[in-house]
C-alpha positions in Angstrom: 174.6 -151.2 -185.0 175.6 -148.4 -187.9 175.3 -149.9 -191.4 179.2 -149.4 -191.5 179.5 -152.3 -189.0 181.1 -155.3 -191.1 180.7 -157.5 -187.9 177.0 -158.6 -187.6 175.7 -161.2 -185.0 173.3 -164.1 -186.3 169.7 -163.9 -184.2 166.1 -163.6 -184.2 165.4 -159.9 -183.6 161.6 -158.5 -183.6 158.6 -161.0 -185.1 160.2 -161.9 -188.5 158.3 -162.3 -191.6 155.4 -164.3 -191.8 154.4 -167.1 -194.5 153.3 -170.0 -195.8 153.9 -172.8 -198.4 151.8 -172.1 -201.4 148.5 -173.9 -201.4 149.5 -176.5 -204.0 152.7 -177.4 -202.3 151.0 -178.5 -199.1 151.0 -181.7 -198.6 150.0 -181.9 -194.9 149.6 -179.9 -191.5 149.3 -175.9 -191.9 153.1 -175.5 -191.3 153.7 -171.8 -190.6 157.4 -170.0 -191.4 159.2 -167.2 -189.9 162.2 -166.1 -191.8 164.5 -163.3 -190.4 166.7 -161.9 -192.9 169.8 -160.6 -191.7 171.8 -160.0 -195.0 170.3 -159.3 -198.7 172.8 -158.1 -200.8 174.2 -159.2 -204.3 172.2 -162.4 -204.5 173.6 -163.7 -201.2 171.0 -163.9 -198.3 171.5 -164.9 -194.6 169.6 -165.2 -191.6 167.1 -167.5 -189.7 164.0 -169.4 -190.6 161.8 -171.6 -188.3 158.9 -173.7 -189.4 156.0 -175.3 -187.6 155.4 -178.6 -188.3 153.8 -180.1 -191.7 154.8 -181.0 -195.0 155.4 -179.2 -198.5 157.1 -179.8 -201.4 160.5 -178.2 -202.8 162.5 -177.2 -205.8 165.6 -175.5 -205.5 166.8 -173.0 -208.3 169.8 -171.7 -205.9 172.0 -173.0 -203.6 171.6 -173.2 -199.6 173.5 -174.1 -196.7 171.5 -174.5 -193.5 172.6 -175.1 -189.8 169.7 -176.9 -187.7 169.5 -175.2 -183.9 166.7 -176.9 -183.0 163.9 -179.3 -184.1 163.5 -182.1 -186.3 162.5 -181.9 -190.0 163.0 -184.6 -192.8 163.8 -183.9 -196.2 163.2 -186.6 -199.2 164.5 -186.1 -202.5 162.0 -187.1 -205.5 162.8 -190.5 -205.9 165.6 -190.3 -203.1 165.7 -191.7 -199.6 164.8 -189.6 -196.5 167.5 -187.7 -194.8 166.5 -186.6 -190.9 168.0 -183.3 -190.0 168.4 -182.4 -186.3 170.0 -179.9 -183.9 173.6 -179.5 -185.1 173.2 -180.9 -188.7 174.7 -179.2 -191.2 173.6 -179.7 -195.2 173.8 -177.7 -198.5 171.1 -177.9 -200.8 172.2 -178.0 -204.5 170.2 -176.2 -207.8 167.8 -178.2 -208.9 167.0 -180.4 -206.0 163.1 -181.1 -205.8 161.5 -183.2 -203.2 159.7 -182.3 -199.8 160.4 -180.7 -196.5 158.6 -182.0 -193.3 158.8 -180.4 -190.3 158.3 -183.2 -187.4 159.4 -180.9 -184.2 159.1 -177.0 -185.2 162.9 -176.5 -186.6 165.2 -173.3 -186.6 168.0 -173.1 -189.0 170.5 -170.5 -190.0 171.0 -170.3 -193.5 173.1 -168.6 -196.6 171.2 -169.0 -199.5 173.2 -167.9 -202.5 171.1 -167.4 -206.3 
């Protein structure tokens, strides 16, 4: 594709970047993420992210909406109940949502993160 192309499919394309959840977030497991980025522009990012499993806390300063594809992950609000997120789950994460993230079955999601 050209970088005139305003049509751009949603994949995984080469290894991704590589990461982990900051030391004093981890709460269990050695959870491992790969992030492809398919869009970065204007505050508005897209693409896909997968995650091993483990368990880290969160705190959201922007906004998300994420698309499971595959896997099994559960995230708590502080002081909130559980919510289990599967293939074909759909959920937008509000600013200034903290809690934790724990990935049961390694889970893929397409995301739009907006800041």
């Amino acid at each position: 594709m050209t970088h005139n192309t305003k049509l751009v499919r949603v994949g995984v394309s080469g290894p991704g970047e590589q990461e982990r959840p900051a030391p004093e977030k981890l709460l269990s497991g050695d959870p491992q993420f790969t992030t492809w980025n398919i869009e970065e522009r204007d505050g508005l990012y897209c693409g896909v992210w997968q995650s091993t499993p483990g368990k880290w806390r969160i705190s959201y300063s922007e906004w998300e909406y994420f698309r499971v594809t595959s896997g099994i992950s559960v995230i708590t609000e502080n002081a909130g109940e559980a919510v289990t997120v599967k293939a074909g789950d759909s959920m937008i994460i509000r600013p200034g949502f903290e809690g934790t993230w724990e990935v049961t079955e390694t889970t893929t999601k397409d995301y739009v993160i907006r800041l």
